[in-house]
N, C-alpha and C positions, 0 to 999 in steps of 0.2 A: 576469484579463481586466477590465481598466478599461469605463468607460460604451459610449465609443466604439466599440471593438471589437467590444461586445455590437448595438449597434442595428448596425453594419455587416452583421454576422453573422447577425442576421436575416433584414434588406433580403436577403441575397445567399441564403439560404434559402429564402426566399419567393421571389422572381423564379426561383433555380431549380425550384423545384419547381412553382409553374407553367408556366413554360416545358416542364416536362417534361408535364405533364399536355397542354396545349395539341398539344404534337408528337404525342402518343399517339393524340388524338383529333381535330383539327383537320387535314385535307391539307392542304399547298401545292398552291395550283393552277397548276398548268405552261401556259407559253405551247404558242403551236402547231411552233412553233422544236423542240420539246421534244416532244409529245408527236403529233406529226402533225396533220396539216390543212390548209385552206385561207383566206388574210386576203385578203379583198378593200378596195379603196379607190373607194367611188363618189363624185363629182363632178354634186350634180344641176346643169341648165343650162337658162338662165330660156328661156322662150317669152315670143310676144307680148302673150300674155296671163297669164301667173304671172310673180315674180319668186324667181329662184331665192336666196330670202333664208332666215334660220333658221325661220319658223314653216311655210312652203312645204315644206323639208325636213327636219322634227318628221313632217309628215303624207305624205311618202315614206318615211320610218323607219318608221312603223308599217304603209303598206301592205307593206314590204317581211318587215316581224315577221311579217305575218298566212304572207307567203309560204314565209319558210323553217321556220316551225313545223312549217305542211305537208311540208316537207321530213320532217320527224322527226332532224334531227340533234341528238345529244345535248350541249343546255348551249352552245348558239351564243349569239354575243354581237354586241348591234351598237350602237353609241355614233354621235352627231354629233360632227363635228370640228372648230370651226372655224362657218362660217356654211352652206357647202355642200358640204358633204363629211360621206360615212357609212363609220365602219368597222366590214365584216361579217366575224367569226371563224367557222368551222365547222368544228369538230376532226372528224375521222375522214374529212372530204370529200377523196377523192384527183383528184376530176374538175372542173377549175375551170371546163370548158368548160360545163358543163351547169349547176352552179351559177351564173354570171355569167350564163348563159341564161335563166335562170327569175327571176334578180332583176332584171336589165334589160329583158326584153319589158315595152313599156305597154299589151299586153292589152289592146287596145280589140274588145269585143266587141261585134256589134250582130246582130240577127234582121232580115232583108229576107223582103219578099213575091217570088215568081218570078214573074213575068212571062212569061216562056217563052224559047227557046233563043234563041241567036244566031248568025247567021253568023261562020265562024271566020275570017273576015279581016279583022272589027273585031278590033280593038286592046283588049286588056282592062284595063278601068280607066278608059275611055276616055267622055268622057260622049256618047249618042246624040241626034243635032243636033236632033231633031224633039221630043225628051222631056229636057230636059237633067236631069228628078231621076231618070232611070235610068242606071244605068251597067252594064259587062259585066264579070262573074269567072267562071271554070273551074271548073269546081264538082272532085270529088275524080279526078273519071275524065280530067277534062279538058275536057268540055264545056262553050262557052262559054253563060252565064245570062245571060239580062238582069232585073236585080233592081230594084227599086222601092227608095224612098227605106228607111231603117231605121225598123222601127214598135217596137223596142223596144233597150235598151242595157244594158251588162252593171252598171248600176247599177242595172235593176229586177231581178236574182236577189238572191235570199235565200241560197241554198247551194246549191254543187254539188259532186258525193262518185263517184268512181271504184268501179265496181262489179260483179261479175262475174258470169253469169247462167250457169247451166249446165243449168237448166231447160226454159229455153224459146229455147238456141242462140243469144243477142244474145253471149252470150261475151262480153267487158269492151266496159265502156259508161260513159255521163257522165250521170247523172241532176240534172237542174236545177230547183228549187223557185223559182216566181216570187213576190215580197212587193208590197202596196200597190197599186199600177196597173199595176203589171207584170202581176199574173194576170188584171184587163181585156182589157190588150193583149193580151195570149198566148189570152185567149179570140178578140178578133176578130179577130187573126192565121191564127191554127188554122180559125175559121169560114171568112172569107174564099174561104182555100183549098181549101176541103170541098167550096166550090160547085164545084169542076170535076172533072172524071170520072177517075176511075183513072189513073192510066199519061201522064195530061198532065201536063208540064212544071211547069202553073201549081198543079196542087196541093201542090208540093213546098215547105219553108218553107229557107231559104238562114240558116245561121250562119255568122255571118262572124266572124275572129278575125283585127286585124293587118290587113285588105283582103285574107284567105284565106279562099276556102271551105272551111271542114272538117266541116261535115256539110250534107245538103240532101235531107233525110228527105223520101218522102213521109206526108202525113196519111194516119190509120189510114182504113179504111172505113168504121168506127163510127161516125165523128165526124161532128155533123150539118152541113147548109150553116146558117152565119150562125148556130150555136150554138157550134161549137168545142172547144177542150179547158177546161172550167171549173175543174178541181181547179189550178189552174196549176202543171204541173210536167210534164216534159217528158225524151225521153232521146235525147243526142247519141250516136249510133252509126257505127260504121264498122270500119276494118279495125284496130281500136287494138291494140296492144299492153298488159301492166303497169304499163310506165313513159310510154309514152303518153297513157294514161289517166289516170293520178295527176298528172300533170304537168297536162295539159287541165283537170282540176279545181283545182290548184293556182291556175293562173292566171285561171280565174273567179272564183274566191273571195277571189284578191287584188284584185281589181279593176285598172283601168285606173290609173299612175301618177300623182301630179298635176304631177309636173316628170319629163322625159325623163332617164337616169342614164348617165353614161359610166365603164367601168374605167379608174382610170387606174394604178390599184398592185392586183398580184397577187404571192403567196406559198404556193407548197404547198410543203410539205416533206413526205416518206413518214414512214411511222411508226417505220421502221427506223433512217433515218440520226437521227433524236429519242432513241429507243431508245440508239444509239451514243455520245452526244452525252452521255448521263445518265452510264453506264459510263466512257466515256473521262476525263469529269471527275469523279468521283466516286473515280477510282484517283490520278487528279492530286492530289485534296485528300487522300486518305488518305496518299498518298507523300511529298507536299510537305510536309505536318504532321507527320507523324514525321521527317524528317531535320530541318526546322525544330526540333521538338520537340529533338532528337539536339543538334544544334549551341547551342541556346539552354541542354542538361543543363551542356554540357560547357563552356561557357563561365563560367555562372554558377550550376554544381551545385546546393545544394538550392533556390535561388531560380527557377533555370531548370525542377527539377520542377515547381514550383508555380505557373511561367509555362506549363506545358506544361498543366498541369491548368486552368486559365485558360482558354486556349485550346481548351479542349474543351467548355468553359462554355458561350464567346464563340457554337460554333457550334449548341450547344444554345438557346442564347437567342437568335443570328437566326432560326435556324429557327422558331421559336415567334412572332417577331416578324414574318416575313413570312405566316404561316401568321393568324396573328389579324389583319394587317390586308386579308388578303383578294388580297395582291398575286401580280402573275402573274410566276411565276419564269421569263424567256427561257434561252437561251443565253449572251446576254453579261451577263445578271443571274449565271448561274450562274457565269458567271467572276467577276466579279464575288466572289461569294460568296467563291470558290477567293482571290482576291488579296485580299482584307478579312483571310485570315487570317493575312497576312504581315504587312500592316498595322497588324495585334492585338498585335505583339510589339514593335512601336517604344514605345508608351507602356511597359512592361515594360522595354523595355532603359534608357530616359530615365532612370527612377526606380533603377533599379538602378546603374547608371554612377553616376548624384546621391549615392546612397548610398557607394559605392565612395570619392568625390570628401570625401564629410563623414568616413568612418570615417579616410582618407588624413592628415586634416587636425590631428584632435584629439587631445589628449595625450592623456587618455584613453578611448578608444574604444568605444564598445560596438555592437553589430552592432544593438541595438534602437532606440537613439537617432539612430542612422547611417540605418536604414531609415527611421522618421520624417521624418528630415532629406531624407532623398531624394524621399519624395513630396510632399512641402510646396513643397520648390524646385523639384519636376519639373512640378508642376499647370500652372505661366505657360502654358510650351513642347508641354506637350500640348494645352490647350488651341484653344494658335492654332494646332499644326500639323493638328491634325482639325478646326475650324471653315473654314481654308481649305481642306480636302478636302473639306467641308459642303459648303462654295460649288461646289465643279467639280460633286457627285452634283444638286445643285438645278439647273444650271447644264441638265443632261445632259434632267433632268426635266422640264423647261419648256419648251425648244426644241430638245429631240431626238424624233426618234419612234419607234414602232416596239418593237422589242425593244431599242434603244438607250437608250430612258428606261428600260424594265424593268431594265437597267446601272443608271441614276443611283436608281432607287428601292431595288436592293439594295445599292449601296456606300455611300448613308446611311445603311441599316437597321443596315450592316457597321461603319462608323464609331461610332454609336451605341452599339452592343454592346460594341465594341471596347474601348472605353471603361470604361464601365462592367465589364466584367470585369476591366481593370487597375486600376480606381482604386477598385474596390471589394472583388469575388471574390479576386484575386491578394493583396489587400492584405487582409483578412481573415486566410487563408492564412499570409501572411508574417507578420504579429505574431504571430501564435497559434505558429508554428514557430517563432525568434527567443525567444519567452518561455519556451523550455522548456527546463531545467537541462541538459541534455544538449548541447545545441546550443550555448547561451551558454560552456558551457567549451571547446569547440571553434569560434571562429568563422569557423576558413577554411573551414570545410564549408558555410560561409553562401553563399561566392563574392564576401561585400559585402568579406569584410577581405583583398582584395586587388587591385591597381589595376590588372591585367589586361597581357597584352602588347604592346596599341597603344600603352596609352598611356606605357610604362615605352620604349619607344623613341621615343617621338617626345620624348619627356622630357631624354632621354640626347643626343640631336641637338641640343634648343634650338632649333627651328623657326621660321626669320626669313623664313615664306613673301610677308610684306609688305612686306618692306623694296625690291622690287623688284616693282611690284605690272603694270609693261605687259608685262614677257613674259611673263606667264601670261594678257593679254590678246591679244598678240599670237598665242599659240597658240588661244584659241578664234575669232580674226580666221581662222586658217589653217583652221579648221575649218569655219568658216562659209563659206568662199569654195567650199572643197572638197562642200560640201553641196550647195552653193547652184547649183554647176555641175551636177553631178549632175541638179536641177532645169530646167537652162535647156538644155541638152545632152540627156537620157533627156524630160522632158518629167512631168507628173504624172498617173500612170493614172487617173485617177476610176472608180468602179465603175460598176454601172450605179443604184443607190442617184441620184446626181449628175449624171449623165449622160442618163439614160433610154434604156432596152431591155430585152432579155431576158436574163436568165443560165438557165442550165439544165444542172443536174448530173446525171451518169449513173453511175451502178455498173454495169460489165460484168466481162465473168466472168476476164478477163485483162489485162496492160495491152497499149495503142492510143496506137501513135504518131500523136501531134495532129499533125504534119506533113499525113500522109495523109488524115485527116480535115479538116483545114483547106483542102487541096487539092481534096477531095472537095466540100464545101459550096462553094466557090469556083465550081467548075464546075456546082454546082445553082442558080447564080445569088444567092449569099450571100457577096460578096467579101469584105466587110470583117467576116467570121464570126471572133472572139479564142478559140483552142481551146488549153485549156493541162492538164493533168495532171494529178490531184486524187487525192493519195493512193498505193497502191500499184496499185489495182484503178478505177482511176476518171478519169471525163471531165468538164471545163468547157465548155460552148459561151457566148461572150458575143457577141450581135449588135443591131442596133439594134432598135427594137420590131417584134415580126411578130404579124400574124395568127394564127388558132387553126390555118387551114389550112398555113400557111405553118411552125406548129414544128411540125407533123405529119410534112412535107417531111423539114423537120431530122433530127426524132426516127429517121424512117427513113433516113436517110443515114447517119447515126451506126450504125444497127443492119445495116447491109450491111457494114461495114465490120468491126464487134467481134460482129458475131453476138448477143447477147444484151446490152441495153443497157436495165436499169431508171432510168427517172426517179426519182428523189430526192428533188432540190430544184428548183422551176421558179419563177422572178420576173420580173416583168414591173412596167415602172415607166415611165409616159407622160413623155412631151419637159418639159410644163407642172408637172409635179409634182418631175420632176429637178432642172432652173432653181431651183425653190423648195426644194429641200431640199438644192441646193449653197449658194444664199445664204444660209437660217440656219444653213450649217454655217458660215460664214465671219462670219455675226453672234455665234455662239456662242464662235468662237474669239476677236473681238474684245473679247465681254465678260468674260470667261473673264479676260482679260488686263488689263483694267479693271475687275473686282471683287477682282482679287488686289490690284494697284496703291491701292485706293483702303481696304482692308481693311489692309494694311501700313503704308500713310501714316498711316492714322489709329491703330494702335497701337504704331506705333516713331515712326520719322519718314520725311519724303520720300526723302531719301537714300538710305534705306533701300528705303523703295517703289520706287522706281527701278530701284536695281541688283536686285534680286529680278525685277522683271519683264522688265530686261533680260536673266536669266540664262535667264528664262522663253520668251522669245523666240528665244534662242541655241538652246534645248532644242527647241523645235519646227521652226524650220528645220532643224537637222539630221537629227530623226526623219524629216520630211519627206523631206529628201535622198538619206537611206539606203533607203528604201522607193523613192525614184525612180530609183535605180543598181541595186536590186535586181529591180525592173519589178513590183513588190507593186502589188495595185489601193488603193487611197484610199478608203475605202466607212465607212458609218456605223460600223460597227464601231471600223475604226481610228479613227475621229471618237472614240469612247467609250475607246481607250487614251487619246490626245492629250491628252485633258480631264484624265483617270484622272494622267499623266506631267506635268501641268500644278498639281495641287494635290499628287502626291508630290514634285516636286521641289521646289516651294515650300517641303515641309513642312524639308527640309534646309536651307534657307536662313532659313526662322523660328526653327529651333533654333538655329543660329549667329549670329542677329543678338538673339536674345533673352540669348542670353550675352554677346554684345557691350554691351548696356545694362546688364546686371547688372553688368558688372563696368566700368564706365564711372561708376557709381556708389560703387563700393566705391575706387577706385586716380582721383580725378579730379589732372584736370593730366597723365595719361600721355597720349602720341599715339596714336591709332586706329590706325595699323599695327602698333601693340605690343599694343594690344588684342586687334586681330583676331588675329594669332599665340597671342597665349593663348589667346583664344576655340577657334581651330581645333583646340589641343591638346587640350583637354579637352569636344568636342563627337566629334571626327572617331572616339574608340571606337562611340559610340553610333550613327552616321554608317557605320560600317565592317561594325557586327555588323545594323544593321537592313537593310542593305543585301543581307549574306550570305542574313540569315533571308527575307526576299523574295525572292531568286536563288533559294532553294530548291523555294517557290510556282510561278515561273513556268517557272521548267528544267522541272517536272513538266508542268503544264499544256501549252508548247509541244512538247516528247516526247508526254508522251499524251494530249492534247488533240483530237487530229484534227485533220482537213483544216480544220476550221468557225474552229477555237481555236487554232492555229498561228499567223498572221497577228497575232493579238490579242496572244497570250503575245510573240511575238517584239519587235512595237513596245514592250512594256511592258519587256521584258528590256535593249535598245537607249535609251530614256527613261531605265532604274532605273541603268544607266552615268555617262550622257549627263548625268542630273542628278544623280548625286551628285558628277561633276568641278565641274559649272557654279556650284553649290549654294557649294562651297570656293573655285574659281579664277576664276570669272567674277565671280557676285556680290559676292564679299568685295572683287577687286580694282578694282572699278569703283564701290561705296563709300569704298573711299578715296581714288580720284579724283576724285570728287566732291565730298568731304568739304575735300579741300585745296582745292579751286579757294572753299572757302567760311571760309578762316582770315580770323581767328584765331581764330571759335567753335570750343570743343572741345564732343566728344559729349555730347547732355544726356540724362538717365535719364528723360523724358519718356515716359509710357504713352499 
């Protein structure tokens, strides 16, 4: 074992067994996607006297901290987004109503003097002509008060704590501690009122919460006239409940907001269908990596073990990678996860093929020289083809949101890893195998000393797929057209992601024809309610945004119908927020198409840029298309294939154009369609088997995936098609169109 091999073999020692350590003892923290909860998206919104800029709401973020502490839910998270926007996470919250409720009241609290009653045909709220600083509220029974200006506000309490008396019969109560000049007031408050005799109106002191009366105690007997209550601290009583109480406290103690808060994105998911979501992927990656594993033995025997043991590395060491850097693993992160491992084995098959390609060559051969050869010549192509999958996961990171970035932060971490376990672990592995007497006199058992069955036929045929380079243009013209109607005919569903409104998923205990149910909501005054079939056992409702009252409606209509009808998943996504997260999905895609373009250009040449992004483009309108003939919604998710199908197909076209330079260098003075014909021979194995190994990934995932990861697997499995034609027959053929309209230069080996 030479130098090399030794520090290799370390490095990959050390990183495993970290890694192993980290996974042992580090969790990954699971989104709410994942492990139940509720994401709220608040919107603060200026008044005429605050603007609702970032330091405005820094100091709504933390009233709103103080609030859900109170809550007690465990490990809530709430970040600013943006200038005014706060996103609030609360795992385990199944109740978005009550949460939204307690973060959005601005709790303006104030204590008033009474005055005494009012006739109940003023107007309450209404100021009294003769006294304009009185006004009239209902106190708890209904009677109308007439209260005097406010003498104290919920900025002079210090704390107040929910409390239950079982001694002296007050049963739950609000105890309020006054700080500063608050316990003044609250002395000549309390005084004041003493002065008047039992059982009158005016001794009673009015708290007001919101412009509601909720308590309007009278002063004890004890208390003297024009001394008061001195200790400042005071107990809000009434008919409270547990959670009425807790809550009453809650919102004293947050105080009054400094900018008013609007929901404009909500997201509960049950614990269950999270639950489901883990299992159902978790059987995708174990199924998908063993026939992967299976297919990669059989192809490339002791190599393919060694790729297979790689690949177990790969998820050893994301896992510890996403675990140490603290990141929250979503759903489409966890797909994510699932498709990095198909991803894992393109660098694997490059190096191997390369080998294949050097042992093919030399008169005398050796499987160890041959393997060398392979990773040296393989580094270019793996390089650029994971740097531009780099670019789609940054892409994904930056201007996606949601659990959709949670996608671009694990399909880096996957790329990353990826990497590294091929061009390191696998490659350790393979020398160390390769150098031992046993093997070296046997080297077909390597799988290097033999050039495999693509390519011994495509060999045999003599492949002059460029000598005629527009009817393989003209067929993805036929394609496009055929897409593109599909689009302009079916129309493009948007989710409600893009869109704005409500989706709401139901588990019932059988299935529910959506007909009936859509017929049913129609006649409760929800016409244009989208109710389509989730699963075997389960309901969609998509309609534009409703009120809390209003999916209440819903929910019960759904439940007359199916008899037992659990909520699931329930999102809500305002009109203004839609608007905005359809146009950075269309910024996203336009960069998307412009970083691959200007990343190409500048490591091959334009020509090249070009056709690649043309093939890129071909790729997307057709995914698009097929999703619009199949009436699939369009939702951030699929946003995160697109991307995902946008730097995998690329990576098929860097590989074949990266052989096109190389060997443009070696054979100069041949023409570029003789090129690319060789290029596609001795690419299209690697091309054929990383394609297979990924069909294996996503067949799994869209099979068992669920209702969540079906949609996701299918775009991806439709893309993994779509672009590995375009990758050979578009791009290649539309480079050489290119290329002639610019003779007599011939290709230059230009990096």
């Amino acid at each position: 074992m030479n130098r090399s091999v030794r520090v290799r073999a370390l490095l990959a020692l050390a990183v495993i067994a970290l890694s192993l350590y980290i996974a042992v003892t580090v969790p990954v923290r699971l989104g709410l996607d994942l492990r139940g909860g509720t994401q709220l998206v608040l919107e603060t919104r200026s008044t005429p006297t605050t603007d609702a800029g970032p330091e405005a709401t820094d100091r709504t973020l933390e009233v709103l901290r103080g609030r859900i502490d109170g809550l007690g839910v465990a490990e809530p998270t709430l970040v600013r987004s943006g200038e005014n926007r706060i996103i609030v996470e609360l795992p385990g919250v199944q109740d978005p109503k009550q949460a939204a409720d307690v973060l959005g009241r601005t709790a303006q609290l104030t204590f008033h003097p009474v005055l005494g009653t009012a006739d109940r045909t003023d107007e309450a709220s209404r100021p009294l002509p003769k006294r304009p600083r009185e006004h009239v509220l209902p106190d708890e029974a209904g009677t109308p008060l007439r209260l005097g200006a406010a003498a104290l506000t919920g900025e002079d309490v210090k704390e107040a704590a929910a409390q239950f008396d079982q001694q002296g019969g007050a049963g739950w109560h609000v105890t309020v501690d006054f700080e500063g000049e608050g316990r003044a007031g609250w002395a000549r408050l309390t005084g004041e009122a003493a002065c008047h005799p039992a059982g009158d109106p005016a001794r009673r002191v009015a708290i007001v919460l919101d412009h509601q009366v909720i308590s309007s105690p009278q002063v004890d007997p004890s208390v003297a006239c024009r001394t008061g209550i001195r200790d400042g601290a005071t107990q809000i009583t009434g008919s409270f409940g547990p959670e009425e109480a807790r809550e009453l406290s809650l919102l004293v103690n947050g105080g009054a907001l400094p900018l008013p808060v609007e929901t404009v994105e909500q997201r509960t998911v049950g614990p269950t269908l999270g639950a489901q979501a883990i299992t159902a992927s978790a059987w995708a990656a174990a199924i998908g990596t063993a026939l992967t594993s299976l297919f990669i033995i059989g192809v490339y025997r002791l190599m393919g073990v060694l790729a297979a043991v790689g690949l177990l590395c790969y998820g050893l060491v994301s896992h510890a990678a996403l675990a140490a850097l603290g990141a929250t693993l979503t759903l489409p992160g966890l797909a994510g996860f699932v498709l990095a491992i198909g991803m894992a084995v393109d660098a694997n098959v490059l190096v191997f093929e390369r080998a294949r390609e050097e042992y093919a060559a030399r008169r005398r051969p050796s499987t160890r020289s041959a393997l060398s050869a392979g990773f040296r010549n393989a580094f270019s192509a793996i390089a650029d083809s994971n740097i531009t999958t780099l670019i789609a996961a940054a892409l994904l990171f930056f201007l996606a949101s949601g659990p959709v970035r949670g996608f671009g932060v694990t399909l880096g971490i996957g790329v990353l890893a990826s990497m590294f376990s091929a061009l390191v672990i696998t490659r350790v592995l393979a020398e160390i195998a390769v150098s031992r007497p046993r093997v070296r006199r046997r080297p077909r058992l390597t799988g290097i000393a033999t050039t495999g069955a693509v390519r011994d036929r495509l060999t045999r045929r003599r492949s002059r797929l460029m000598r005629r380079p527009g009817r393989w243009l003209a067929v993805s013209a036929a394609a496009l057209v055929l897409a593109g109607s599909g689009i302009a005919v079916r129309g493009i569903d948007l989710g409600v992601e893009f869109t704005g409104g409500r989706l709401i998923e139901y588990a019932t205990t059988g299935p529910v024809d959506p007909d009936r149910v859509r017929t049913a909501l129609a006649d409760a005054g929800f016409p244009r309610a989208v109710v389509q079939s989730s699963g075997e056992a389960g309901l969609t409702v998509r309609t534009d945004p409703l009120t809390n009252a209003e999916e209440t409606e819903v929910t019960g209509t759904v439940r007359d119908l199916a008899g037992r009808a659990d909520k699931v998943r329930d999102e809500l996504v305002g009109p203004s927020l839609g608007e905005e997260l359809r146009r950075g999905a269309l910024i996203a895609l336009a960069v998307a198409l412009g970083a691959q373009f200007v990343y190409l250009a500048a490591r091959f040449r334009w020509v090249f840029g070009t056709a690649a992004v043309v093939a890129l483009a071909h790729d997307v309108v057709i995914l698009v298309g097929v999703f619009a003939w199949l009436g699939r919604p369009v939702d951030g998710v699929f946003l995160a294939a697109l991307l995902t199908v946008i730097g995998y197909s690329v990576n098929d076209s860097v590989v074949l154009f990266d052989r096109v330079r190389e060997l443009a260098r070696r054979t100069p003075g041949v023409s570029l369609p003789d090129i690319t014909d060789r290029a596609i021979v001795q690419t299209l194995p690697r091309t054929v088997n990383t394609g297979l190994g990924a069909a294996f990934i996503l067949t799994a995932l869209a099979v068992l995936g669920g209702s969540s990861l079906t949609d996701f697997a299918l775009a991806l499995l439709i893309g993994l098609v779509v672009g590995t034609y375009s990758s050979v027959l578009t791009a290649a053929p539309v480079a050489v169109r290119l290329h002639r309209r610019r003779r007599p230069r011939q290709p230059s080996g230009r990096t």
